[in-house]
N, C-alpha and C positions, 0 to 999 in steps of 0.2 A: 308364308302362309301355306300350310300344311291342308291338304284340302280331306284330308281323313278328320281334322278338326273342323269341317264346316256341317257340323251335323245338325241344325236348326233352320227350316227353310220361313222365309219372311216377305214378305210381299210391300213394297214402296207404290204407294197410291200419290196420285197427284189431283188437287183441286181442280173443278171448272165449275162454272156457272151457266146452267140453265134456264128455262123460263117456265114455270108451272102454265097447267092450265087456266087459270086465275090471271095471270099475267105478270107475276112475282116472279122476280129473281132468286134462285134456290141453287143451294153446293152441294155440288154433289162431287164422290173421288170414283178416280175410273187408275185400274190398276198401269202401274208403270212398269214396272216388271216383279218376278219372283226368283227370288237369289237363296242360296244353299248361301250360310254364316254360324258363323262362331261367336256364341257366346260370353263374353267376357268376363263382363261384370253383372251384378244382379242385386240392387240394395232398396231398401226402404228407409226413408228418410219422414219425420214428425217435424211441420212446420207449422206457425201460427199465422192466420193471416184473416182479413177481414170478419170471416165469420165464424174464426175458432182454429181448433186443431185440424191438420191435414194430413194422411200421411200420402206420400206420393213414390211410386214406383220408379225409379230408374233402371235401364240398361243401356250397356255398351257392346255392340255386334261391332263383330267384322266381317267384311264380305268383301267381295273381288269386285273392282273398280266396277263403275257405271258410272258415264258422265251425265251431267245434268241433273243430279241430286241436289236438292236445296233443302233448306230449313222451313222454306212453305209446306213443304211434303209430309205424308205422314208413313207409318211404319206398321202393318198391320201383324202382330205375334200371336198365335194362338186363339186366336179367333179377336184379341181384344186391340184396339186401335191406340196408337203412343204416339206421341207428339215429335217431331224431330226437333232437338236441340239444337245440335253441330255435328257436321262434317265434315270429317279431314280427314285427307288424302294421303295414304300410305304409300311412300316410295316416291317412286317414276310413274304415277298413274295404277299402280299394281294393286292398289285395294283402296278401301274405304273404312273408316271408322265413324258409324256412326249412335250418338249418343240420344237414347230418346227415354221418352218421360210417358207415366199412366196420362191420358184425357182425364180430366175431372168431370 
């Protein structure tokens, strides 16, 4: 991983739960870190599903390892927030590939 190809910077948010002033449970994402990544892939896909047509955004970044990345996490790109799919681990620990989706 060529780091003159990580020309996209991305920010991995991790959930927690709070308590409102109300006394309710509320999620909120507090930043995990922000990583310079390579863009990989970039497609839109038309599915059908309960309430009709969808179309749903995919990509696949790569970035340089971070451990402790899961699929609970989210992916914040461009101001717009994407759902983490899967992550897998490139090498020896030496990157990450991870595959995420638009929020509906």
């Amino acid at each position: 991983m060529k780091s003159g190809s990580l020309s996209r910077i991305i920010t991995v948010q991790r959930a927690a739960t709070a308590v409102s002033e109300a006394g309710t449970p509320v999620q909120t994402w507090s930043d995990l870190a922000t990583l310079r990544a390579e863009m990989v892939e970039l497609g839109t896909v038309e599915q059908i599903k309960a309430h009709g047509a969808v179309d749903e955004t995919g990509i696949v970044f790569r970035t340089r390892f971070l451990a402790g990345v899961t699929n609970a996490d989210r992916v914040v790109f461009d101001g717009h927030p994407y759902n983490l799919r899967s992550v897998m681990v490139i090498g020896r620990n030496r990157g990450l590939e991870l595959k995420v989706e638009e929020r509906a």
